[in-house]
Structures are given as structure tokens and as C-alpha cells.
VOGUMAR-791732 format. One record per residue (C-alpha): residue in three letters; x, y negated, z negated. Coordinates in steps of 0.1 Angstrom, whole numbers, padded with zeros to 4 digits, always signed. Example, Ala and Ser with C-alpha at 12.3 -4.5 7.8 and 13.67 -1.06 7.14 Angstrom:
<recs>
ALA+0123+0045-0078 SER+0137+0011-0071 
</recs>
This chain:
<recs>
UNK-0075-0215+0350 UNK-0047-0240+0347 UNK-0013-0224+0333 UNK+0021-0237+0329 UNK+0043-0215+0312 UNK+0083-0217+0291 UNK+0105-0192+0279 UNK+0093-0174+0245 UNK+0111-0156+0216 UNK+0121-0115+0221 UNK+0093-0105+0196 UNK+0073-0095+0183 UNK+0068-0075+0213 UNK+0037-0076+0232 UNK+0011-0103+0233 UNK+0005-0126+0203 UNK-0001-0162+0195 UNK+0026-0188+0196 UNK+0024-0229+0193 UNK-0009-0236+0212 UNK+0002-0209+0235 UNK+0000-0168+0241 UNK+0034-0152+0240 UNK+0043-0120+0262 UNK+0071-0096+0258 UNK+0073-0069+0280 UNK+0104-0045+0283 UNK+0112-0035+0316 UNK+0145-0028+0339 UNK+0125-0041+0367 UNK+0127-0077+0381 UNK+0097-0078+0399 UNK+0072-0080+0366 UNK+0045-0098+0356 UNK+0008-0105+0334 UNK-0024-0097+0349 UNK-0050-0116+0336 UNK-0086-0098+0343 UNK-0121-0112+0340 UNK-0145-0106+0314 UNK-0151-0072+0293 UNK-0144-0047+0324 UNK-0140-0074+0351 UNK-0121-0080+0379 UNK-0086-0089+0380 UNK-0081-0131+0383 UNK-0046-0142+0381 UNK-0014-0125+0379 UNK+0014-0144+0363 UNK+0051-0133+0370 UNK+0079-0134+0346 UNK+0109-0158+0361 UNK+0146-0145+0364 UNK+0158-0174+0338 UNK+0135-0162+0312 UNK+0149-0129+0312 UNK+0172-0117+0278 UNK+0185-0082+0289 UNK+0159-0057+0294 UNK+0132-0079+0274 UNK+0113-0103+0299 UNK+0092-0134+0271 UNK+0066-0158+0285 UNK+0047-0183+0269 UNK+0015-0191+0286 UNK-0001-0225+0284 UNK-0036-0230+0289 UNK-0055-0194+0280 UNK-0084-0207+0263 UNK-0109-0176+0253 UNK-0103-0165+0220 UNK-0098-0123+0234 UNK-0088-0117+0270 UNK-0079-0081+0287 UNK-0043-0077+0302 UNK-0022-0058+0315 UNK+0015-0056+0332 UNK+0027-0047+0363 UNK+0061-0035+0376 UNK+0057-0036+0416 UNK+0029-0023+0428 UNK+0024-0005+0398 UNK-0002-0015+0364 UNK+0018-0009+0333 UNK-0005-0006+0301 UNK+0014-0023+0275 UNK+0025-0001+0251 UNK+0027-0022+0221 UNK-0013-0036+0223 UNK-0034-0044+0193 UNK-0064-0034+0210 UNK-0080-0019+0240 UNK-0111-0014+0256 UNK-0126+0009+0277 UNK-0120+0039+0257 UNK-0148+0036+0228 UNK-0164+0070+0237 UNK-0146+0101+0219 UNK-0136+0128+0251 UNK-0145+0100+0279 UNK-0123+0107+0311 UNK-0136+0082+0330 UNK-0128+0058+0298 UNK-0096+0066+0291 UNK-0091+0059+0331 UNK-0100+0026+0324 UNK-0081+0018+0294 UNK-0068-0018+0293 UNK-0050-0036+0264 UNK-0071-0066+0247 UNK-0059-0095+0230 UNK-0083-0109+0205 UNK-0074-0138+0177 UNK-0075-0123+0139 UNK-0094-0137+0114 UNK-0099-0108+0085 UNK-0108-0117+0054 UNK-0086-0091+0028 UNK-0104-0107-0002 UNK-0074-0107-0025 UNK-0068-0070-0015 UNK-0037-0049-0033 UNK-0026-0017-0028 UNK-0033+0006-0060 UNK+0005+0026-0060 UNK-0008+0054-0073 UNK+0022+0079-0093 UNK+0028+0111-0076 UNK+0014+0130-0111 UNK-0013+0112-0111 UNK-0023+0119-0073 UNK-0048+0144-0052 UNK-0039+0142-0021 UNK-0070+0152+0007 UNK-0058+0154+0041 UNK-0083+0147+0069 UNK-0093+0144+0109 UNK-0113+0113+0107 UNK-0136+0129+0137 UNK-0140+0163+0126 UNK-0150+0149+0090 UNK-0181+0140+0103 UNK-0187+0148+0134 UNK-0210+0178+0126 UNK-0247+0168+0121 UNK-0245+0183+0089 UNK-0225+0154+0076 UNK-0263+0130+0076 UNK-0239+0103+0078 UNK-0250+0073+0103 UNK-0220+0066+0118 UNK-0205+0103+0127 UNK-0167+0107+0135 UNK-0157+0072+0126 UNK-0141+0055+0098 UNK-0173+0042+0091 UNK-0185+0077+0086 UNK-0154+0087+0062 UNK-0164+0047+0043 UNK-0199+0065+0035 UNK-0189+0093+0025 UNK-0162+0075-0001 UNK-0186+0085-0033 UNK-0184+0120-0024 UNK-0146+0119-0024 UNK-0144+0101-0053 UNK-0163+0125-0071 UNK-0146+0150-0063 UNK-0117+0133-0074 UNK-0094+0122-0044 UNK-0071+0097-0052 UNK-0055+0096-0017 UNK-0063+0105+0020 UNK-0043+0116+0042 UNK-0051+0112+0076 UNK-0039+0127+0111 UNK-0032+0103+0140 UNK-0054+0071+0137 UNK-0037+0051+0161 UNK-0048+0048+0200 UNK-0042+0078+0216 UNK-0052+0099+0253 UNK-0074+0126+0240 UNK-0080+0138+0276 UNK-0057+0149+0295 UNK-0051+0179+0325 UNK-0031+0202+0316 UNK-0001+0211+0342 UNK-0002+0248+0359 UNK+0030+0266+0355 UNK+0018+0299+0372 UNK+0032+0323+0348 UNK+0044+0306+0325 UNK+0024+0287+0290 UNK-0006+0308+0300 UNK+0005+0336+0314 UNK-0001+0364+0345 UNK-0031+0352+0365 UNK-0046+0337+0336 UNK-0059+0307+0351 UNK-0053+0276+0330 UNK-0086+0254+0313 UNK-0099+0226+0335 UNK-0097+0196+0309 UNK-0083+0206+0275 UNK-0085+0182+0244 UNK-0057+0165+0220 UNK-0076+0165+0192 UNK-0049+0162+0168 UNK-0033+0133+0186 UNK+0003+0146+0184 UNK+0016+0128+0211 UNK+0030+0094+0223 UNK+0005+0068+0215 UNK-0004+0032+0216 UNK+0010+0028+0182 UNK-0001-0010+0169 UNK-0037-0003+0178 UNK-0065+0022+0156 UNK-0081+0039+0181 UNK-0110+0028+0197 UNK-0132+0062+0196 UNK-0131+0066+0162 UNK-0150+0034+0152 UNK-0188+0031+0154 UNK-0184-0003+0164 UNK-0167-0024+0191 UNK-0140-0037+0168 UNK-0120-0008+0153 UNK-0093-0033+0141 UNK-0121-0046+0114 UNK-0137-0012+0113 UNK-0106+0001+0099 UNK-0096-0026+0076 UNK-0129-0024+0060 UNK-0126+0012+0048 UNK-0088+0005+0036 UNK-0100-0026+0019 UNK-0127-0003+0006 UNK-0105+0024-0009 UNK-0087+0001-0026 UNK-0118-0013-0042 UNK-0122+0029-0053 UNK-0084+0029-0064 UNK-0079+0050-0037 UNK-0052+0050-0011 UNK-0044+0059+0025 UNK-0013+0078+0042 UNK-0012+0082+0079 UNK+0005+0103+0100 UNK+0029+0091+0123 UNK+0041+0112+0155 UNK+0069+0102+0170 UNK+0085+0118+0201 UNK+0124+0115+0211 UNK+0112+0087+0239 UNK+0100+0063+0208 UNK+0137+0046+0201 UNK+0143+0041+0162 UNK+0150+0004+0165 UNK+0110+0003+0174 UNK+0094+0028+0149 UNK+0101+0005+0120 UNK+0087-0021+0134 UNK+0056+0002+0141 UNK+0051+0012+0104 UNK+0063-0028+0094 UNK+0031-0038+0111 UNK+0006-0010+0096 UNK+0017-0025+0059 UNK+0014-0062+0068 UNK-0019-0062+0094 UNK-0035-0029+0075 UNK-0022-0026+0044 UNK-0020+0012+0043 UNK-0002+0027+0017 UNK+0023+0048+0033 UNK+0032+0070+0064 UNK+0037+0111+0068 UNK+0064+0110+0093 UNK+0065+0135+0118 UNK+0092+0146+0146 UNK+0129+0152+0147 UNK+0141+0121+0157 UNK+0126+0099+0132 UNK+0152+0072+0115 UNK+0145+0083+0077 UNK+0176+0070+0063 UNK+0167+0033+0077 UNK+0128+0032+0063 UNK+0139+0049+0029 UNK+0162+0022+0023 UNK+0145-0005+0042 UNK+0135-0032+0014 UNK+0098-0033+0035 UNK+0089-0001+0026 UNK+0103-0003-0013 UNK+0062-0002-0025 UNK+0053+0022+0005 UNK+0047+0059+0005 UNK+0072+0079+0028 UNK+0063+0114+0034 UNK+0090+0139+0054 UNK+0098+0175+0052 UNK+0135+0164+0035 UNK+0159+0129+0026 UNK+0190+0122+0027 UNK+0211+0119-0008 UNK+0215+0080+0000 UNK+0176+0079+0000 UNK+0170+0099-0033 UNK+0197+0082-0050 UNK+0184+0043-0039 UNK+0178+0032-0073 UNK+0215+0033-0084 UNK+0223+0005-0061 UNK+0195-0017-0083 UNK+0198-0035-0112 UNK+0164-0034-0127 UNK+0156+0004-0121 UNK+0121-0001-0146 UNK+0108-0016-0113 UNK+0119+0012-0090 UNK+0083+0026-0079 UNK+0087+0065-0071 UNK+0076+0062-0033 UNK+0096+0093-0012 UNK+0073+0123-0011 UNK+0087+0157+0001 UNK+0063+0171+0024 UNK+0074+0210+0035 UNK+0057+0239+0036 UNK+0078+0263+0013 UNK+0056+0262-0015 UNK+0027+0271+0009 UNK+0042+0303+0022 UNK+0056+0315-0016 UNK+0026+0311-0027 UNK+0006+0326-0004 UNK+0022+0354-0005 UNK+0018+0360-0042 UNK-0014+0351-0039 UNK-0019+0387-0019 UNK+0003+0406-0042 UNK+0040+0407-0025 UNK+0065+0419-0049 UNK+0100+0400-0058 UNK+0082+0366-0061 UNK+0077+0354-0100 UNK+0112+0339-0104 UNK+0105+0317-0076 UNK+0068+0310-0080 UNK+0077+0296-0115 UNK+0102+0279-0101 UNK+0076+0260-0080 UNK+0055+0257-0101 UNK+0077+0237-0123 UNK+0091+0218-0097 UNK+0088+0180-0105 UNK+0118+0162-0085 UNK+0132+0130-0104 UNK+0134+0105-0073 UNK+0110+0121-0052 UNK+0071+0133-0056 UNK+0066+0173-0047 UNK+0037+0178-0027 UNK+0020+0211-0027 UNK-0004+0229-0007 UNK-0013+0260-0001 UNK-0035+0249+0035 UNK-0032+0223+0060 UNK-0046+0210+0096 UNK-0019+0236+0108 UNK-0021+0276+0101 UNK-0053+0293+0084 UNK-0080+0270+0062 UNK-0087+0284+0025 UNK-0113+0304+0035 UNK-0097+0320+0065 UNK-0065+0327+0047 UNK-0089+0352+0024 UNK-0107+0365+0058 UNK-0078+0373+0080 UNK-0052+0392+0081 UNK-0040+0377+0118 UNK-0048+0345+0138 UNK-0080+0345+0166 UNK-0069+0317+0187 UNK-0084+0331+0221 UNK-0106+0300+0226 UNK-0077+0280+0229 UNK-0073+0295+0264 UNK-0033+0305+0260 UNK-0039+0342+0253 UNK-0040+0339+0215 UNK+0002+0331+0217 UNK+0001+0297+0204 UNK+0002+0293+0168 UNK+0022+0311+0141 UNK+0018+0348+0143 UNK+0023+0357+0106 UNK+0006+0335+0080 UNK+0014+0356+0046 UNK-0028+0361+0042 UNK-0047+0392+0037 UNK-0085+0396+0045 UNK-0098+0410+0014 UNK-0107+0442+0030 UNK-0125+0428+0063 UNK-0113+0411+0094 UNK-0138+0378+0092 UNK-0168+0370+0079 UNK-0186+0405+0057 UNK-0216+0411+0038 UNK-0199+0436+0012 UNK-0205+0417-0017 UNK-0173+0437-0028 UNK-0151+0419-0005 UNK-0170+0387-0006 UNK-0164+0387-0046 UNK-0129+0395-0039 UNK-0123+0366-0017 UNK-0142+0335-0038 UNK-0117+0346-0070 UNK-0087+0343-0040 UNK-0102+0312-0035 UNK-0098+0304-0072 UNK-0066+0316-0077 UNK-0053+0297-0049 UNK-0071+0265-0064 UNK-0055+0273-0100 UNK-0019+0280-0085 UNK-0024+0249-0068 UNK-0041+0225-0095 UNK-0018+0240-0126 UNK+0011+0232-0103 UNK+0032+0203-0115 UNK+0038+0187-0081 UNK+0008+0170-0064 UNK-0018+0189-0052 UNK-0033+0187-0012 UNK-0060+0200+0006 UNK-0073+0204+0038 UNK-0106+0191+0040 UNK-0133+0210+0038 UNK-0115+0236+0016 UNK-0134+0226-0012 UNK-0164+0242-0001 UNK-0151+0271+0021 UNK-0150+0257+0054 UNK-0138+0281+0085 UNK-0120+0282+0116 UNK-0130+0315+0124 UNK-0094+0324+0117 UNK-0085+0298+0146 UNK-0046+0286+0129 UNK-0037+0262+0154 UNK-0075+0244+0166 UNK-0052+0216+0183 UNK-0074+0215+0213 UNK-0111+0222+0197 UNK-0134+0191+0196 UNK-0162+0213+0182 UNK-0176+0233+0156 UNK-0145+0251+0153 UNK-0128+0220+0137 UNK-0158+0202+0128 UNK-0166+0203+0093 UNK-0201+0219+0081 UNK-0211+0204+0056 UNK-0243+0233+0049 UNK-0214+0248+0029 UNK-0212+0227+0004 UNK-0243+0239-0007 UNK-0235+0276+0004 UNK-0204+0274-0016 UNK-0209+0251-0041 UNK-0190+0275-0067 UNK-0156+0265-0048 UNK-0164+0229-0054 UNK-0170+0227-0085 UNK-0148+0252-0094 UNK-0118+0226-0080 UNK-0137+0199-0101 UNK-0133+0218-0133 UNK-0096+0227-0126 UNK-0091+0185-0115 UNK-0106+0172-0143 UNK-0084+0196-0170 UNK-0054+0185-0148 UNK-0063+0144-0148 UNK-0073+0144-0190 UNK-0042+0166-0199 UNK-0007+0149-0191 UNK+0013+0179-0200 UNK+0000+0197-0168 UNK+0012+0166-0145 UNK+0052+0156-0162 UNK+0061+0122-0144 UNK+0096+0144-0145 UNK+0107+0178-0139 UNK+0104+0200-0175 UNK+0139+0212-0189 UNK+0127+0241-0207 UNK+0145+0225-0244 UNK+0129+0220-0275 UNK+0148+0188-0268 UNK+0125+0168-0294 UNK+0128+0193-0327 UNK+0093+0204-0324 UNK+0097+0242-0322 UNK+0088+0247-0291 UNK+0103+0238-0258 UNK+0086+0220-0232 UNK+0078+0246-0213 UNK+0086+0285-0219 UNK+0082+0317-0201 UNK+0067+0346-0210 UNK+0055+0386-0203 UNK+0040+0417-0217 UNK+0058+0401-0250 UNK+0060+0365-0265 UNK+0090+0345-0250 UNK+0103+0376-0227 UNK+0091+0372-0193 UNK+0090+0398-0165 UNK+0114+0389-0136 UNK+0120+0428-0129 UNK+0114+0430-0088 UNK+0081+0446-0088 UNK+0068+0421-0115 UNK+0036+0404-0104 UNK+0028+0389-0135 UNK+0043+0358-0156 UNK+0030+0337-0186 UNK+0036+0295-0184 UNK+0033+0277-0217 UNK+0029+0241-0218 UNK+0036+0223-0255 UNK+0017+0196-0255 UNK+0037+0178-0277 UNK+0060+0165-0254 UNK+0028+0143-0238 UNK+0004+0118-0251 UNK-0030+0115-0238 UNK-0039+0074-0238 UNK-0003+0071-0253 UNK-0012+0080-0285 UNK-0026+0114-0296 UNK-0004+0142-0284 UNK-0020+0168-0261 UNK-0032+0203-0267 UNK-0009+0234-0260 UNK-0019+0256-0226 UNK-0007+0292-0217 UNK-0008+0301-0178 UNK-0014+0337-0172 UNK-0012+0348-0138 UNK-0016+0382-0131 UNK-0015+0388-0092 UNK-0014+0427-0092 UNK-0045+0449-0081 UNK-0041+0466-0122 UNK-0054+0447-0153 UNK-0021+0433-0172 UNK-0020+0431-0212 UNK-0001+0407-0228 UNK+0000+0394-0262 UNK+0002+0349-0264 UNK+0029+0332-0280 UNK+0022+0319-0317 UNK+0008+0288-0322 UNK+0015+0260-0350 UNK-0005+0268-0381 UNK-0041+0261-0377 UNK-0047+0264-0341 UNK-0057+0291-0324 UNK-0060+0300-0284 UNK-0094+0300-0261 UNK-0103+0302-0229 UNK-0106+0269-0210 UNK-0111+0285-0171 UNK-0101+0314-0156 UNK-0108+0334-0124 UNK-0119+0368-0134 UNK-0151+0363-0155 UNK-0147+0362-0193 UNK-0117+0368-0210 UNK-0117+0385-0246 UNK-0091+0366-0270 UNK-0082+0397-0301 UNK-0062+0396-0324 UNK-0025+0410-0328 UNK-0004+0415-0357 UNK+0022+0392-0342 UNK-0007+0364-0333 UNK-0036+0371-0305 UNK-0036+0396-0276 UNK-0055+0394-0242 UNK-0061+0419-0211 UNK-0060+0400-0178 UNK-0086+0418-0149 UNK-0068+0425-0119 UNK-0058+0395-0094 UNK-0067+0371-0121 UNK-0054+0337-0134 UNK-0065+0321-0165 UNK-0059+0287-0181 UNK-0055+0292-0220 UNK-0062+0263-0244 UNK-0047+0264-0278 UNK-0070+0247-0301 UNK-0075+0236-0339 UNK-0094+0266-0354 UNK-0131+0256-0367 UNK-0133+0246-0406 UNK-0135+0275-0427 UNK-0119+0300-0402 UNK-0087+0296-0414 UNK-0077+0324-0439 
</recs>
């Protein structure tokens, strides 16, 4: 191979294509650095190219190499004596086989030209309150046999089963670490210390979540089916899209990764994959710059909390009817209120209404009540503590309280008793959830009752632990279409999903306020301390469904104690009447009351209350 080379520009950094040449950027204190060239897929190395004093600017040493003619070559760098794997590669190979030591040993950064055709491809921005957010391991998806996809674990496996989301309703995934990553790694001994006493450490442990420093330009290799996971996953965003769904990954970023670097990390996600936002994760993460970054304007940004600057953005523009509502606040607050009403604690209605109104004005509110962290649905209605033994740290990783009760059982029963009990906990976490006004998530799988075994922190478990399986779809199928039922009232009724907070004001002269509060009696709720009860209603008034014909009325009643609750509804305009739309506790009986209708809530029950026009000739 015949080379000459000349001084390149500082970025982008790593290897790319520049005038009839390949550019490489390499950041390194050391003088003595170079390119090594290497033959073939898993060849030899062939040349080694060193990068002169003069075209040095600080620590950033640029090359442009004349003369490379195959269209993907594999690289590296090398400081010394010492191979360097560049950091900021678009590829790599060697590495293709989820869990592969010998693989990952051989991992080397490829270079291959782009060609991919988008096909007019645009991302679907799709509004906070009109969002279901599905969170998801792309391997552990499925991974499990069950799954009867062809391609298992990839993104090719989550692109087939697409219709299965969509039916269910997802508008957007949420995915944990996508980008290349070191799944396999030793563990370091520290004699009494993470694992305790003369517990002896695991040989080879698993990141399965991916939480670490990564290779952060590149999808990773493992999780495609075929050799090009650059296409692979550009064909399943491109896809979604196609579905009017959308993607969010997560993005871990240590305290090494400097801030001037991250945005150009997420920069080149929305130009080269044209993902639709980012779930940023770790302290040291430069929020303030991507919020306000123009880039990102049309780009979802997910963090635990913002700055005022970043909430407030839209004052600094002039045309705020073009302001798209991208900032999600991603914390788990909600979760842990919620789940502890869900089991009965006392002293929690004024809050739980509060959250359940919550709809910030320059921000989405996302809510969940389960996550890839702490207890699944299931096993937050199985357990009352965590069973992380198989994780080989004693069971003292992971959160030691997770606000869930078992039902009456530690783990999996056959008391029909307890396993009634636990589906309508199931429910009533789904209806909390769903009648929400924030955007609902889930964990996958928590549709149809997936399990952990009461494992809350499975970071390590490549396996049936994590893997989802899918035989419970079928074994559970009242969860799922249960969720359906509660999605589809939530996506034809825009009263239960307010693009804005509700102010609790009859603020358009209707008679009713947007949204109003009540208890054992119309309009007086019951905030008293032990209180485990509250009623919502919802005038649908103040919401149009198509833009045009106002939407029906709907009464909440949530009734978390172990004792039936009576309560008599509000009055509704003349003519209409209130009926049961879904509920948790089997069928409710509507009566009447002098003062309008009256209804006795079972025990641990929530019910979603529809006030309709009454039936010709009913009316007295």
C-alpha cells in the first residue's frame, strides 16, 4: 500500500472520510502515536502509520491518509508499545457473539463507507399526552425461545415483533444501552470487601445492563443478527417511524466522559440514526448545554430534574407556537407514592392526587410504577423483600425496601385467594398508572406478568431471570388486555391526558370545574390522615374529541383500604347519568340517592366511572 499523508482538521474525532482521503483524530498526551492498519476481517497487522510532531494541535494528533483504497478497513491506535482501541469508532468487529470473552478480546474498531438509504425518513414528535412509553433490554426481549422470533436478542427480533407493540399500543420505546459496550468482564477480588467474609467472588460476571463507559458512536455488535448492526439498527428506527412510533435511548455517562464530548455523542445519534431522544444518566452530565442546545430543539431529553433556564427556554423565542415540548422529567417519586398506596399506607391521598394531576407546562411527567431497576409488576405483588442471591454479593446489592407487599405469600402461591388478590394489584397499579395525567411507562413484560423471582437489581443475569417469557402472555392474558382496555379509554378520551396541568376552576362557566375532588360526600373529599380513599372527576367539557364534540364526564374512585368504601357521585348535567366503564373489583352496582346515584367500592378497588346520556325514555 502506497500512502502519503498531510495534516487534517481536529474533528470529527476518530476516523472518517475527507477529500479523497481517510482522516484520523486521535487524543493522546503521548508523542510517540500512531494508525495501525491490519489485514483483512481478523488479519494480521500490515502497516503502522505514525502521527508527525507538526501535525499535532494540543492534545489532538489529525492525519490524513492518502492512498487507503478498500471501502472498510480495521484499525487501531497505538501509544508505545501499547494498542489503543479508539474510543470514538463507528463500528467494530470481533465482538458479534453476545457473552463472547474471547470476542470481546479481539475487539478492533472498523471503518466502513455509508451508504443508507433513509427513504425520506422523519421523526413522528410524538406529544407527551399522547405518549406510552415501553422501556426495554433489546436482548432479554427476545432472547427466550418463547419469543418464536427468528432473529432472538437483536433489533431485528424487537423489528418483528413491532405489530405486537403496536397493538398493544406503544407509541415509544425506550431502550437501555444500545451502544458498543464490554459485557464481559472479571470482576476484581477485594477480600472482604463488595462480597464479603470468605465469600469467594463469581469467576466471569455479566454487564448486562451496559451501565458503563462504552464505545459510544457505534450500536453494538451482539445485538444485531447480522454483520452490519449500523444498517440493522437504522432499519428498525426507520421502521418505527413508518409505525409512528419512536425511540429513546439511554445514555450512561461516567465522570471520565468530559461534557465538551457527550454532546457531540448524542449530536451524532440524531444526524447518522435519527433517534428521537436520549434518557440521560449519571451525575456529571452537561444538562443545561443539551437543553438549550438548538440541535436538540426537536429531540426528546429525559433526566431525573432541569434547570429553571431549561424549563423556561421558550421565553427567549419569538414564535413560541413552534416551541415543541421535548424535556421529560424522568424520577422515581411517583413510583414509590404510588406504590405504597397501592398496599394501603396511610397519609398518602393528598399527595397521590397531587400526582395524579401532575401535568408540568414546559416539561412532560413521566410515570411509572416499575422499571429495569427494583421489583417487575408482578414481583412487587409477590414480595415483600428482594432475593438477589444469584447475583453472588450476598443479597446486599439492590434497594432493600421497595414499598411492595406479597399478597399474603412470599413468591409464587397456588391460593387462588392470594393469587386473585394479586392480578386486581395488578390492575390497580395499571389504572393508577393509565388514569394518571402524566405519561405512562412500563417495563416490559409487565403487561403479561413477567417475573424476576423477586430479583430487584438482575444487572448481572443473562438468563431466564431477565429474559422475557413470553408463555405468559398467554398465562396472563387478563393483564394484557386489561392494559389494552385501560389504553384505549385513555387514547379516545382527551380529558384523561390535558396537554397542561388542570387548575381545578370552572374557568369556562360551565358549572363544573375541570377537575374536582371528592369523598364519602359530593365535592368534600377525605384528606383526614388515615383516609385511603379519594374520588377524581374529570368534566369533559374542557376537551374535545377530533376537535369538535366535547368529551364525556369520568369519576375516579379509588379505594385502597382492605374495607368496602360507600360514596355517593357528584350530580351530573340534566340527562346524563353515570356507568361503569372498567373497574378492578368485579361489577359495580350504580343505585340511586336522593341527592343523584350512590355506589359501594369492594375493598382495594379502583373504578373508572363514565357519565353518559341516559337511554330515550328513561328520563323522568
Amino acid at each position: 500500500m502506497k500512502i502519503t499523508t498531510a495534516m487534517g482538521n481536529v474533528t470529527p474525532l476518530g476516523v472518517s472520510e475527507a477529500e479523497n482521503s481517510i482522516q484520523f483524530v486521535f487524543v493522546s498526551t503521548c508523542m510517540d502515536c500512531g494508525v495501525i492498519l491490519y489485514e483483512g476481517r481478523d488479519g494480521a497487522e500490515t502497516l503502522r502509520i505514525p502521527f508527525p510532531e507538526e501535525y499535532r494541535v494540543g492534545n489532538m494528533h489529525t492525519m490524513r491518509v492518502y492512498g487507503i483504497k478498500e471501502k472498510s478497513f480495521l484499525y487501531s491506535f497505538y501509544e508505545g508499545k501499547n494498542e489503543v482501541i479508539d474510543p470514538y469508532a463507528r463500528g467494530f468487529s470481533g465482538n458479534s457473539i453476545y457473552g463472547d470473552l474471547q470476542g470481546v478480546s479481539k475487539k478492533r474498531a472498523c471503518y466502513k463507507k455509508d451508504d443508507y438509504d433513509w427513504e425520506e425518513d422523519r421523526n413522528p414528535r410524538i406529544p407527551y399526552e399522547q405518549a406510552f412509553i415501553y422501556c426495554m433490554h433489546v436482548r432479554g426481549f427476545t432472547q427466550h425461545s418463547s419469543s418464536k422470533v427468528r432473529h432472538r436478542g437483536t433489533f431485528s427480533g424487537v423489528l418483528e415483533k413491532l405489530p405486537y407493540l403496536k397493538e398493544l399500543g406503544v407509541t415509544t420505546l425506550e431502550l437501555q444501552p444500545v451502544y458498543e459496550f464490554d459485557e464481559v468482564y472479571i470482576p476484581v477480588w477485594e477480600g472482604s470487601g463488595r462480597f464479603g467474609g470468605n465469600v469467594q467472588p463469581p469467576e466471569e460476571k455479566k454487564n448486562y445492563w451496559g451501565y458503563t463507559r462504552g464505545y459510544y458512536y457505534s450500536p453494538k455488535n451482539s445485538y444485531a443478527a447480522s454483520e452490519d448492526s449500523r444498517r440493522e439498527f437504522r432499519d428498525l428506527i426507520k421502521q418505527l417511524h413508518h409505525n409512528r412510533m419512536e425511540a429513546v435511548l439511554q445514555f450512561y455517562f461516567p465522570e471520565q466522559v468530559h461534557e465538551w464530548e457527550i454532546s457531540d455523542i448524542l449530536k451524532y445519534w440524531v444526524t447518522e440514526y435519527h433517534v428521537d431522544g436520549f434518557h440521560l444518566k449519571g451525575q456529571c452530565t452537561p444538562v443545561s448545554l443539551i437543553c438549550t442546545d438548538p440541535c436538540f430543539a426537536d429531540t426528546k431529553i429525559w433526566y431525573y430534574d432541569f434547570p429553571e433556564n431549561c424549563l423556561h427556554r421558550e421565553s427567549t423565542l419569538r414564535n413560541r407556537s413552534q416551541i415543541y415540548r421535548n424535556l421529560g422529567i424522568y424520577r422515581d417519586d411517583y413510583c414509590y407514592t404510588m406504590r405504597r398506596f397501592l398496599k394501603g399506607d396511610e397519609g398518602l391521598v393528598g399527595t397521590v392526587l397531587q400526582f395524579m394531576r401532575c401535568q408540568p407546562e414546559h416539561a412532560g411527567q413521566i410515570n411509572y410504577l416499575s422499571n429495569y431497576e427494583g421489583f417487575t409488576l408482578m414481583d412487587l405483588v409477590s414480595y415483600d423483600r428482594k432475593h438477589n442471591e444469584e447475583n453472588g454479593e450476598n443479597n446486599r446489592d439492590g434497594k432493600d425496601y421497595n414499598c411492595s407487599w406479597n399478597c399474603g405469600a412470599e413468591g409464587k402461591s397456588r391460593k387462588k385467594s392470594v393469587s386473585g388478590l394479586r392480578m386486581m394489584q395488578i390492575k390497580n397499579a395499571i389504572s393508577l398508572l393509565v388514569l394518571s395525567q402524566g405519561t405512562p411507562l412500563i417495563f416490559m413484560g409487565d403487561e403479561f406478568g413477567n417475573s424476576q423471582g423477586g430479583n430487584n437489581n438482575p444487572y448481572c443475569q443473562d438468563n431466564e431471570i431477565t429474559w422475557l417469557d413470553w408463555r405468559d402472555l398467554t398465562k396472563n392474558r387478563e393483564i394484557y388486555e386489561f392494559l389494552k382496555k385501560m389504553l384505549t379509554f385513555r387514547r379516545e378520551h382527551p380529558i384523561l391526558r390535558q396537554e397542561s396541568q388542570m387548575r381545578l376552576m370552572d374557568y369556562i362557566s360551565c358549572g363544573y370545574p375541570d377537575l374536582s375532588y371528592h369523598g364519602e360526600v359530593p365535592w368534600r373529599p377525605n384528606m383526614e390522615y388515615y383516609s385511603r380513599q379519594a374520588g377524581i372527576l374529570l368534566c369533559g367539557k374542557y376537551a374535545r374529541i377530533n376537535r369538535t364534540k366535547e368529551d364525556d364526564f369520568f369519576y375516579i374512585s379509588l379505594n385502597m383500604h382492605w374495607e368496602k368504601y360507600a360514596c355517593a357521585l357528584p350530580k351530573l348535567p340534566r340527562g346524563m347519568e353515570w356507568t361503569c366503564a372498567a373497574g378492578t373489583g368485579g361489577d359495580l352496582k350504580i343505585v340511586p340517592a336522593a341527592d343523584g346515584q350512590h355506589v359501594e367500592l369492594p375493598p382495594r378497588s379502583i373504578y373508572l366511572l363514565c357519565g353518559k346520556k341516559k337511554e330515550e325514555g328513561e328520563e323522568k
